[in-house]
C-alpha positions as CSV (number, residue, x, y, z in Angstrom):
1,X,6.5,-18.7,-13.5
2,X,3.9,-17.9,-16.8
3,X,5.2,-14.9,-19.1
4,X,3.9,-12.0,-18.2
5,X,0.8,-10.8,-20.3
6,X,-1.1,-7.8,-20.4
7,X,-3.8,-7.2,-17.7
8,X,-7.3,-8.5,-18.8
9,X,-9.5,-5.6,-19.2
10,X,-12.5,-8.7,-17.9
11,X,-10.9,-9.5,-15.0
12,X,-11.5,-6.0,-12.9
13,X,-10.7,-8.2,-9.0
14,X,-8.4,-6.6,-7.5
15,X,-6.3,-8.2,-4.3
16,X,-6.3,-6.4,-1.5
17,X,-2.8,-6.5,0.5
18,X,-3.0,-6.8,4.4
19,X,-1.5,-3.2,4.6
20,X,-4.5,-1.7,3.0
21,X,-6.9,-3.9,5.3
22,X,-4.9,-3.0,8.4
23,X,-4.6,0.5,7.4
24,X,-8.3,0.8,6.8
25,X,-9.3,-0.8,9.9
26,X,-7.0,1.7,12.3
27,X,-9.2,3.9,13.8
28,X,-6.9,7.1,13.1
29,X,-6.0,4.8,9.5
30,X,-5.7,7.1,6.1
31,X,-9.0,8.3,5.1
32,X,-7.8,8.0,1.4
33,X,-6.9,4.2,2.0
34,X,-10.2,3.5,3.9
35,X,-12.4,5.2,1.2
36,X,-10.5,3.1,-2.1
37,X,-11.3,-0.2,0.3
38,X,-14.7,0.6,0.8
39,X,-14.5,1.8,-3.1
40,X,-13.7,-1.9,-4.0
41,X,-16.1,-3.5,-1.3
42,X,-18.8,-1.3,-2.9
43,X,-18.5,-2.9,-6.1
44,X,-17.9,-6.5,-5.0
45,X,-14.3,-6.2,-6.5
46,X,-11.7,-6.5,-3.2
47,X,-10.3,-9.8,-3.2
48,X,-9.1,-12.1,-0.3
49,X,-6.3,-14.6,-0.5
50,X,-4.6,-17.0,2.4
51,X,-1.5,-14.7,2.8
52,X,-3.2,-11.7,3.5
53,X,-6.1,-13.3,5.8
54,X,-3.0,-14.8,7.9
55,X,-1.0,-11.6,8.2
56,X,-4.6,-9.7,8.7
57,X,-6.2,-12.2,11.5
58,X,-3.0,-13.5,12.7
59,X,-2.1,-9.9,13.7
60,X,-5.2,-8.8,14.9
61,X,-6.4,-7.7,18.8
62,X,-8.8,-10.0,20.6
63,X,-11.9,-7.7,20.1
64,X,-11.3,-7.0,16.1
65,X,-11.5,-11.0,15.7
66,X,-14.6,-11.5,15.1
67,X,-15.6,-8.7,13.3
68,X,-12.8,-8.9,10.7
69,X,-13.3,-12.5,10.3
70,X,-17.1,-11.9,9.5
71,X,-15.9,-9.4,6.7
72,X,-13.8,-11.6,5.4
73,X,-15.7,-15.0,5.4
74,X,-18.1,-12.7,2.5
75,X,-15.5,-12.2,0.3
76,X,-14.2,-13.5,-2.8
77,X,-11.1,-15.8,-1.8
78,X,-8.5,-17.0,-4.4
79,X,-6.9,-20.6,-2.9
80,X,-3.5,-20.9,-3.3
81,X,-2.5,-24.7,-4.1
82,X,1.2,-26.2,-3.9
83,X,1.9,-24.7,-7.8
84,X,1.9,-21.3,-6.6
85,X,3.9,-21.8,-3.4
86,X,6.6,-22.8,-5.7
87,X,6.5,-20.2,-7.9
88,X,6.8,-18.1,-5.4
89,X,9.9,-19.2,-4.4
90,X,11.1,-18.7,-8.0
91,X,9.5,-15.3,-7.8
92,X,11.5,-14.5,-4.8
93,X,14.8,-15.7,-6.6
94,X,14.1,-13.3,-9.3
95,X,13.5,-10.9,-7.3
96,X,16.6,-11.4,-5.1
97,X,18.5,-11.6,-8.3
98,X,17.6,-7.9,-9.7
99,X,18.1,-6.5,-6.0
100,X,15.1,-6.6,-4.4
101,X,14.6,-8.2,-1.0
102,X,10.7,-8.3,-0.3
103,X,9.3,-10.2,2.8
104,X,8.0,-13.9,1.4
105,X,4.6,-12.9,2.5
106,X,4.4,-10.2,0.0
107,X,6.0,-12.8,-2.9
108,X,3.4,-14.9,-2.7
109,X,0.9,-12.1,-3.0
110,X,2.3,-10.8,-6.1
111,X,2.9,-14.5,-7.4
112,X,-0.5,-15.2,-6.8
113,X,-1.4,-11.4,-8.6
114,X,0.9,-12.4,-11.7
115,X,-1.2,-15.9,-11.9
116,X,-4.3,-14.4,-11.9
117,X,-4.1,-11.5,-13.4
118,X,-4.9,-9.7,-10.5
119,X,-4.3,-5.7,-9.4
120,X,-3.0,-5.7,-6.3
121,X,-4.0,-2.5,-3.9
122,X,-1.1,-2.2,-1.3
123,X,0.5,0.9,0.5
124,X,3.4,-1.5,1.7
125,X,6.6,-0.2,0.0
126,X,8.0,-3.4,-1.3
127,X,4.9,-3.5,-3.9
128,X,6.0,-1.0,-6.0
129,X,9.6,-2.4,-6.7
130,X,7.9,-5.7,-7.2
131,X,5.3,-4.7,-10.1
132,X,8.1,-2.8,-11.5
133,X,10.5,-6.6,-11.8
134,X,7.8,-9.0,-12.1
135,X,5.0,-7.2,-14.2
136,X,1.6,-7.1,-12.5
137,X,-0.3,-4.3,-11.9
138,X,-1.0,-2.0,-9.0
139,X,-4.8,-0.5,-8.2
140,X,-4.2,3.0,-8.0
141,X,-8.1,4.3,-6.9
142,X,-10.5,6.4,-8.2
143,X,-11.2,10.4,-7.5
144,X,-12.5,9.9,-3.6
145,X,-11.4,6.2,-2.9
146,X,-14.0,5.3,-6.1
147,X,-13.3,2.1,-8.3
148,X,-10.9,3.0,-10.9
149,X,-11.5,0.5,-13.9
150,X,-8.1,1.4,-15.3
């Protein structure tokens, strides 16, 4: 895996986790959650990557299909090629080695955030123990769900 670096102040993208999405899109969801997505939709800045478009879709009801597809097909997408599938699996180790057990979903999310350079916006519990080991950043939102720059 690359040495960990500061966050670049240029790169403002932040990657969105599938419990943020999912939260959003729950009809009785966390108004705080759904106003930081639509926060970073407003300003072009959520980002889409394969592991949370699988666990998104792949979990979705036959009638939010189409319409979560269509959301997603207009935003920015970071690919994921074999390099980062196997630093995930050294991510994984070193997280296993300090303690932490996270889903392999989630590893590949935060690999791909460390990579990149990417904040990651997640309510999923494993995220926090995660930036904590492996260094990346989480997007904590502005006053009313607004895009916090910091």
């Amino acid at each position: 895996m690359p040495p960990i670096q500061a966050r670049d102040p240029l790169n403002p993208m932040v990657l969105v986790d599938s419990s943020c999405w999912i939260e959003a899109t729950r009809k009785n969801g966390s108004i705080e959650v759904k106003a930081a997505v639509k926060g970073l939709l407003d300003e072009f800045l959520a980002l889409l990557c394969g592991p949370v478009e699988l666990e998104v879709l792949g979990g979705s009801r036959a009638y939010e299909r189409e319409r979560l597809k269509s959301y997603f097909e207009i935003l920015p997408y970071r690919t994921s090629d074999h390099k980062i599938w196997r630093e995930a699996m050294e991510t994984g180790w070193k997280l296993r080695d300090a303690g932490v057990t996270a889903p392999w979903n989630n590893t590949i999310i935060a690999t791909i955030a460390c990579r990149y350079d990417y904040r990651v916006y997640s309510i999923d519990k494993h995220f926090p123990m995660m930036a904590k080991i492996l260094g990346f950043s989480l997007y904590e939102p502005g006053y009313g769900g607004r895009y916090n720059p910091n």
